[in-house]
LUMTI-575165 format. One record per residue: x, y, z of N, C-alpha, C in turn. Coordinates in steps of 0.02 Angstrom, whole numbers, padded with zeros to 5 digits, always signed. Layout:
<rs>
XYZXYZXYZ
...
</rs>
This chain:
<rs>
+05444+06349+03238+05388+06391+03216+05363+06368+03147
+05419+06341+03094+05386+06345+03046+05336+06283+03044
+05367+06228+03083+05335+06149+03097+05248+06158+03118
+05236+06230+03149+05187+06248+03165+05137+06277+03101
+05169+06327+03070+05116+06378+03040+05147+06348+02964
+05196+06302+02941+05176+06294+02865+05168+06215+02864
+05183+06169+02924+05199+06105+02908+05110+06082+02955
+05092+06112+02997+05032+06099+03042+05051+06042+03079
+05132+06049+03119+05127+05985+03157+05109+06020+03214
+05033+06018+03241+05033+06038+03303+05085+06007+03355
+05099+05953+03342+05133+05906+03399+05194+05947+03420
+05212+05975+03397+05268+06012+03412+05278+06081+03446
+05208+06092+03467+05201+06163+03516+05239+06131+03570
+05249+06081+03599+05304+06084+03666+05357+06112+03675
+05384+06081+03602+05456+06099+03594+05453+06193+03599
+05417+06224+03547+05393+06284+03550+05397+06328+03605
+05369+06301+03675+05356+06315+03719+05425+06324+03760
+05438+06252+03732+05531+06239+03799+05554+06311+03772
+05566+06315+03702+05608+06366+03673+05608+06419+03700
+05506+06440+03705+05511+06501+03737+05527+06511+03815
+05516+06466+03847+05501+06487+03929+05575+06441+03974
+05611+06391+03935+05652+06366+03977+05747+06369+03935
+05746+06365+03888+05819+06378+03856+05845+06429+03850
+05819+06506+03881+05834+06560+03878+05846+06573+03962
+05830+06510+04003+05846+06534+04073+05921+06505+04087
+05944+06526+04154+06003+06494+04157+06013+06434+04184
+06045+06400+04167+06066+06309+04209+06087+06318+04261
+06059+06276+04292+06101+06263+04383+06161+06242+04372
+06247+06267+04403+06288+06253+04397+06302+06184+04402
+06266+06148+04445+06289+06070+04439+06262+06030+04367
+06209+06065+04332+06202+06032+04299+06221+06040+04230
+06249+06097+04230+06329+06126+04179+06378+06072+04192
+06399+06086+04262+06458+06035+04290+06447+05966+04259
+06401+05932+04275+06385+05858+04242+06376+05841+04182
+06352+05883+04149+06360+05880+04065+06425+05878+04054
+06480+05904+04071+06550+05931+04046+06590+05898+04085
+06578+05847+04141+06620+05807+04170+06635+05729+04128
+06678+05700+04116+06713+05661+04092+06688+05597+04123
+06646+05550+04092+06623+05469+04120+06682+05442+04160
+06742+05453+04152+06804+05427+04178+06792+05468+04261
+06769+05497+04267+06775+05536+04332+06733+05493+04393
+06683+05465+04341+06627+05431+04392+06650+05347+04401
+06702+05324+04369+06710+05268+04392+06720+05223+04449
+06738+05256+04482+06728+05230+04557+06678+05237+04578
+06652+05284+04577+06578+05300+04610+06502+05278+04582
+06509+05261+04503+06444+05280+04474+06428+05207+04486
+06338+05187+04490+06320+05118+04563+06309+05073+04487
+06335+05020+04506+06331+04955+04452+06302+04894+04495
+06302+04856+04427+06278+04784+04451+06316+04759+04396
+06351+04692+04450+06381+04625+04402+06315+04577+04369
+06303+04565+04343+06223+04496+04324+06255+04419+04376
+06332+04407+04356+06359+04360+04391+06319+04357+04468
+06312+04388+04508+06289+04402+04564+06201+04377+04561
+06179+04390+04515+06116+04371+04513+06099+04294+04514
+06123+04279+04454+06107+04201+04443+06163+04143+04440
+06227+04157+04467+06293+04141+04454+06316+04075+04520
+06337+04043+04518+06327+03981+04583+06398+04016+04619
+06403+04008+04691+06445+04023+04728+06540+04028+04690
+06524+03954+04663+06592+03951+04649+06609+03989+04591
+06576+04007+04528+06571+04033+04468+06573+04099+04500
+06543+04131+04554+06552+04204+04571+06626+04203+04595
+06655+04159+04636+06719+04183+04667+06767+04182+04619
+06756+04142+04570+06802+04142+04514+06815+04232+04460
+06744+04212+04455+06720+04287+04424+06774+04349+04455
+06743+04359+04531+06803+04402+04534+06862+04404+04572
+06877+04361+04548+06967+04327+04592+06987+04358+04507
+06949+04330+04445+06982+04357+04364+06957+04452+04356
+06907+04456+04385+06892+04545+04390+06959+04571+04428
+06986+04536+04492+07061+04581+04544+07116+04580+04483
+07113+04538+04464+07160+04524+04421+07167+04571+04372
+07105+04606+04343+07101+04662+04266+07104+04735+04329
+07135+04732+04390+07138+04808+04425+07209+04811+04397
+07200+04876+04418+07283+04934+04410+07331+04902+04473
+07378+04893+04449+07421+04863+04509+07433+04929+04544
+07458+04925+04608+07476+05009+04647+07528+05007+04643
+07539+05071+04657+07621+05097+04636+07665+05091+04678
+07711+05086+04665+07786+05068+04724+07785+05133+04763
+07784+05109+04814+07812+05161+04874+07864+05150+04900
+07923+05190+04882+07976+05174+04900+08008+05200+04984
+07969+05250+05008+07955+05254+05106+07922+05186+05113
+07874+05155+05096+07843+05106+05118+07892+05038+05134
+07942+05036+05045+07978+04965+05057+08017+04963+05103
+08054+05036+05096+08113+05043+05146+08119+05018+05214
+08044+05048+05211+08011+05042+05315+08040+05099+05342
+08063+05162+05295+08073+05226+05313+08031+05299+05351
+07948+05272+05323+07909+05334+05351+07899+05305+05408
+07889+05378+05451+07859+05394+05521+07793+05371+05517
+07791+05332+05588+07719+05312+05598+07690+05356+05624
+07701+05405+05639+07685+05458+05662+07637+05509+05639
+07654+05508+05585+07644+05531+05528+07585+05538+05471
+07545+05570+05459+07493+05537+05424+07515+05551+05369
+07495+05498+05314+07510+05497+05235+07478+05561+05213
+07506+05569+05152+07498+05628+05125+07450+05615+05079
+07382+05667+05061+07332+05642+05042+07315+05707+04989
+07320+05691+04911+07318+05724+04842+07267+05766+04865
+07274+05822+04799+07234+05886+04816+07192+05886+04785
+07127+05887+04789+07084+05890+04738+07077+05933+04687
+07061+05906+04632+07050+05963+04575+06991+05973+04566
+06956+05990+04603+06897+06047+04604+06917+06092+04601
+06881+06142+04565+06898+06238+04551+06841+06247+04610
+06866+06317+04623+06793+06357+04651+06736+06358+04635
+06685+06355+04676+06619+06342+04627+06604+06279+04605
+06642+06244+04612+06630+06158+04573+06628+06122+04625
+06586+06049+04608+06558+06032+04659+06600+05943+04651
+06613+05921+04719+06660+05858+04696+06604+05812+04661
+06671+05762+04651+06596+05713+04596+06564+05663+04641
+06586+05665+04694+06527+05625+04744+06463+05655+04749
+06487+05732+04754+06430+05765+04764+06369+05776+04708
+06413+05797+04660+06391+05792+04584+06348+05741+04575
+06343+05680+04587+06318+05608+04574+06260+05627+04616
+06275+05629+04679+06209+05642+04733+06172+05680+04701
+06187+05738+04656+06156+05796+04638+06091+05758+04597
+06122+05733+04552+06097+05691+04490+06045+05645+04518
+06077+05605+04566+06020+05537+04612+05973+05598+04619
+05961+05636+04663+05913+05682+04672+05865+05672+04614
+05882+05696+04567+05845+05720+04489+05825+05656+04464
+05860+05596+04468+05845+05537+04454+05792+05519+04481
+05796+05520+04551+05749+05478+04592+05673+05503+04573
+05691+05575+04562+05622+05624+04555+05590+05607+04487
+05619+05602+04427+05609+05544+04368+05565+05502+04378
+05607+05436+04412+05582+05378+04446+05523+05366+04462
+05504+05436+04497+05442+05410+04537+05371+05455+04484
+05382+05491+04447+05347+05534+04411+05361+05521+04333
+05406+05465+04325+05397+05452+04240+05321+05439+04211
+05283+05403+04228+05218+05422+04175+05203+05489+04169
+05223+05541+04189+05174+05599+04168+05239+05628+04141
+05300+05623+04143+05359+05652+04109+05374+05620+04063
+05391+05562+04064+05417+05531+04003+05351+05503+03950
+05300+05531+03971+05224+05470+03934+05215+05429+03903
+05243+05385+03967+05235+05324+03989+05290+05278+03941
+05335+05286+03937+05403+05283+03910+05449+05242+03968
+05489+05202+03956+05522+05167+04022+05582+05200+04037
+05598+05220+04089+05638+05249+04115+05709+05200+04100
+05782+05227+04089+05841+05166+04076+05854+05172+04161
+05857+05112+04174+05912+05094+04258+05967+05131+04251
+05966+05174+04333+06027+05203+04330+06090+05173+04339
+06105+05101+04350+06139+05085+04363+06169+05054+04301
+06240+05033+04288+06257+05025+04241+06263+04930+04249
+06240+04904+04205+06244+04828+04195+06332+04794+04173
+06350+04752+04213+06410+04712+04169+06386+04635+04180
+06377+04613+04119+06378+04552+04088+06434+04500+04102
+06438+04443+04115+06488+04401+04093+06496+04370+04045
+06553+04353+03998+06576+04324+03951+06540+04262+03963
+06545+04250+03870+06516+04166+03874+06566+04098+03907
+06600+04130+03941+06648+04093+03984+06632+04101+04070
+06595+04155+04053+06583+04163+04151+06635+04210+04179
+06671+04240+04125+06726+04283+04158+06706+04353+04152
+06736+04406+04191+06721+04478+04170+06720+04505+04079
+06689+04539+04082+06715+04579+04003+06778+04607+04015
+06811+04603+03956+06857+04666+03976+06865+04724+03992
+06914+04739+04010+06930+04839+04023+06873+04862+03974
+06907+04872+03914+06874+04919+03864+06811+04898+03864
+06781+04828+03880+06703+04842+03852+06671+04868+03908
+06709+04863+03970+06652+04895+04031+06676+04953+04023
+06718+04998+03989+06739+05054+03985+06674+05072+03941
+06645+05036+03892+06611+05060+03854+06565+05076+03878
+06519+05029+03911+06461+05010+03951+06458+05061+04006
+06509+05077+04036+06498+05155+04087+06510+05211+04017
+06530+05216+03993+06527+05286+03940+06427+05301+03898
+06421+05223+03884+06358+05242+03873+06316+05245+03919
+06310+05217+03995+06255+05245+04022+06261+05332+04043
+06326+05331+04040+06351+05432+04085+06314+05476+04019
+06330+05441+03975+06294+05471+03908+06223+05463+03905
+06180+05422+03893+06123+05421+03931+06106+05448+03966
+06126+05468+04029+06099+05523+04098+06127+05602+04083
+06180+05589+04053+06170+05673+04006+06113+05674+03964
+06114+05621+03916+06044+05665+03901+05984+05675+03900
+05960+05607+03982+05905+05628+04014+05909+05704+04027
+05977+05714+04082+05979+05783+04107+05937+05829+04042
+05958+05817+03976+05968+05884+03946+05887+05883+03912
+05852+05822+03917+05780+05828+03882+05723+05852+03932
+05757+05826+04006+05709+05850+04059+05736+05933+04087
+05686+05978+04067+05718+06041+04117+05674+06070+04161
+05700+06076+04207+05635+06127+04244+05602+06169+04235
+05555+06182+04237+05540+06257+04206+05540+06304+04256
+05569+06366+04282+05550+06409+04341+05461+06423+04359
+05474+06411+04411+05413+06429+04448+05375+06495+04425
+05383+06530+04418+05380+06605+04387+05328+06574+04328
+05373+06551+04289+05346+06553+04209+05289+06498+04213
+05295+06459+04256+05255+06405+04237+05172+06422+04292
+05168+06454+04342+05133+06519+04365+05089+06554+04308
+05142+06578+04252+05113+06629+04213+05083+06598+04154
+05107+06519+04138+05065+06502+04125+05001+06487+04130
+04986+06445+04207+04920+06413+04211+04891+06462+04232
+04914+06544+04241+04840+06589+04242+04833+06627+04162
+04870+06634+04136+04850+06625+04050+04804+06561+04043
+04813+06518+04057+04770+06455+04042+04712+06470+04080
+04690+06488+04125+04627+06524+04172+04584+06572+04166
+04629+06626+04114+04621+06689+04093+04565+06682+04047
+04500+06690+04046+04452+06697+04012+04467+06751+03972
+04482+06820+03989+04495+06857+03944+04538+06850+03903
+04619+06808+03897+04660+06790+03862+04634+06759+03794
+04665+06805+03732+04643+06769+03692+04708+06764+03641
+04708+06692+03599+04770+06703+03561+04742+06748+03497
+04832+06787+03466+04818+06816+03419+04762+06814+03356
+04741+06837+03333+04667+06844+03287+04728+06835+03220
+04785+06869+03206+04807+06855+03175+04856+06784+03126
+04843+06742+03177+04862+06669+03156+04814+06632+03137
+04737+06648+03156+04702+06617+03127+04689+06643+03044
+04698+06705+03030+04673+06725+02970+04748+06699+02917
+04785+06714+02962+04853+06667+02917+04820+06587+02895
+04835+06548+02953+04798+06498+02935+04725+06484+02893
+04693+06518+02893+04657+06523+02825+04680+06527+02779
+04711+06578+02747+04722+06607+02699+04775+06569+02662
+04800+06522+02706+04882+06479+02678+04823+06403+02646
+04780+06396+02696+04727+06352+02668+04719+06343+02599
+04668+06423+02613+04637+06446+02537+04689+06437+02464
+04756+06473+02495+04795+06464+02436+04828+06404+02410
+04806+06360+02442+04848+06285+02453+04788+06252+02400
+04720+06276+02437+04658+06226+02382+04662+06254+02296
+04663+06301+02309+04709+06354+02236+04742+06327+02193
+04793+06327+02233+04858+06321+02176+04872+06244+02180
+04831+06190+02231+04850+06121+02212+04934+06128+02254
+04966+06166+02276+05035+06146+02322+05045+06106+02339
+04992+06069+02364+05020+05987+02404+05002+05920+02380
+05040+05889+02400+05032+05805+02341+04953+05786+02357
+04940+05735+02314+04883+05729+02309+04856+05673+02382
+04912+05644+02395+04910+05612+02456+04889+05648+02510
+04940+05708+02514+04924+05738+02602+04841+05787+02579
+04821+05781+02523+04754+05834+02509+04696+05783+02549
+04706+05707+02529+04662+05672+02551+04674+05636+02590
+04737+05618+02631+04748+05565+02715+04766+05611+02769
+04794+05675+02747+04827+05718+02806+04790+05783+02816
+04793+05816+02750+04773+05902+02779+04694+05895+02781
+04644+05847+02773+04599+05854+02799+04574+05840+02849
+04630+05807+02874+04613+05750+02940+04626+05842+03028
+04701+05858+02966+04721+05918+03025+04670+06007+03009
+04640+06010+03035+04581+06073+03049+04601+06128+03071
+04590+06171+03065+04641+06239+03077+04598+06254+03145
+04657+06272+03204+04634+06252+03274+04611+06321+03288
+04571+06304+03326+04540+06357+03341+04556+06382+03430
+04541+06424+03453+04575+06436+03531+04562+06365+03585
+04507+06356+03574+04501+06288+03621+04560+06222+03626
+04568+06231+03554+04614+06160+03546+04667+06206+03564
+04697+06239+03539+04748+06285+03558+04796+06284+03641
+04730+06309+03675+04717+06316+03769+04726+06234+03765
+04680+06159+03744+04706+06112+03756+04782+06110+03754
+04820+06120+03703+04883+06114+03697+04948+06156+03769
+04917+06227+03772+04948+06243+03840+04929+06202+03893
+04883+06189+03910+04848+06121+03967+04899+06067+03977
+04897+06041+03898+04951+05977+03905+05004+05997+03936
+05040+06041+03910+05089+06071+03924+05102+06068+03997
+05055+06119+04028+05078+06129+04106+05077+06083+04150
+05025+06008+04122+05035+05949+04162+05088+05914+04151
+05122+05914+04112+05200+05882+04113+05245+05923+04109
+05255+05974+04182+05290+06029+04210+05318+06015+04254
+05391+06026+04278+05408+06009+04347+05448+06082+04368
+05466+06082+04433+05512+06146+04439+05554+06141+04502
+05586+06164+04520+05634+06152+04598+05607+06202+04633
+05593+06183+04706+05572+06241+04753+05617+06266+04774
+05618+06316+04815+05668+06353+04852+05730+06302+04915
+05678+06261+04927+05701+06203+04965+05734+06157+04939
+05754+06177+04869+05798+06114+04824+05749+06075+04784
+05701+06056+04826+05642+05991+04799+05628+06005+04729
+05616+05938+04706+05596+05940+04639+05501+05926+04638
+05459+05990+04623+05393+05963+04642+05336+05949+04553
+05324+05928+04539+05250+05920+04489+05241+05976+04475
+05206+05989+04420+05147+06049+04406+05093+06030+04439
+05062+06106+04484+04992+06070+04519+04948+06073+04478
+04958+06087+04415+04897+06088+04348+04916+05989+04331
+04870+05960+04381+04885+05892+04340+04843+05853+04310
+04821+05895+04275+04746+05870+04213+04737+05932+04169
+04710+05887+04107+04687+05960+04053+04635+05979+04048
+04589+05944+04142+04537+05979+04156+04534+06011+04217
+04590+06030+04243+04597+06071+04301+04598+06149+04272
</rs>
């Protein structure tokens, strides 16, 4: 608020907006779950690319990962196995998952996310404006030898992309259907008018500013004359912007657009 009414960064009514209409709603449990799940969880699952594979000659790839089998976890002794003691009969015994109630496995979890990703993907110019989306997939490099990186650096390299897609998750939110509704007929609303009282503020912080000389002599002559104390039109532009880079989930799961997709609709 104050970025608004003492600093005049209009640019910052979005944020304004998230504050009011989307951080006071509640998160979809998966996407609690995925913030708070551990990069180590997704290692098997989360989708990579070697580069070796790209431009790497047959023999330089088999090498590559004949030295990648080599950096795995050896498996553990089974001592029914050496013996030649278990029943074939028998099916192996298969760990319990640690999912709680309510929690969703991390295969699923991931799918959850591809969902939200893909929906990104195909709608980044009007979400991200026009900003490049990072590949979801996580990149490993080969050494200037042609060999894998090590453990720890691909350890790194999956920690920062899981980190990355947290905090896509956390910059992109949906807004409920509801609110974003109540926007674009406020935005329609001929009779809607904003408070009378912010404009006379904004005057009056003006007036006392040309007064008393408050601001450097710089922002008197490159900035605060350039920024004009807005009046409802520019204002309504600013909700406009707003509702065209809106998304929301339907009842059907889907992730759909704002159908306000211009700030002349």
């Amino acid at each position: 608020m104050d970025a608004l009414l003492e600093h005049r960064k209009f640019l910052a009514f979005p944020a304004l907006l998230d504050l009011v209409y989307k951080y006071d709603e509640p998160t979809e449990p998966w996407v609690e779950q995925f913030r708070h799940t551990k990069y180590t969880a997704f290692k098997r699952l989360w989708p990579h690319v070697h580069l070796i594979d790209e431009f790497g000659a047959t023999a330089h790839v088999r090498l590559y990962y004949a030295e990648l089998a080599k950096q795995e976890p050896v498996p553990g002794f089974l001592l029914m196995a050496e013996l030649n003691l278990a029943d074939p009969d028998c099916a192996p015994l298969v760990p319990l998952g640690r999912t709680e109630p309510g929690t969703l496995a991390v295969d699923a979890l991931l799918r959850e996310f591809g969902v939200f990703y893909a929906f990104l993907a195909r709608n980044y110019p009007a979400l991200l404006l026009g900003l490049k989306l990072s590949p979801l997939e996580v990149t490993y490099e080969p050494n200037r030898f042609g060999y894998p990186q090590s453990v720890a650096a691909r350890e790194i390299a999956l920690r920062r992309k899981v980190n990355a897609m947290k905090a896509l998750l956390h910059a992109h939110v949906p807004l409920q259907k509801t609110s974003l509704d109540s926007i674009i007929r406020f935005i329609h609303d001929e009779a809607a008018h904003i408070n009378p009282h912010f404009f006379r503020y904004m005057v009056r912080k003006r007036e006392h500013e040309r007064a008393t000389q408050s601001v450097s002599f710089y922002e008197r002559k490159y900035v605060r004359h350039k920024q004009l104390i807005p009046d409802e039109r520019s204002i309504a532009f600013h909700y406009r912007r707003y509702a065209t880079r809106q998304f929301y989930r339907g009842a059907d799961g889907t992730y759909c657009m704002s159908p306000m997709r211009s700030v002349y609709d």
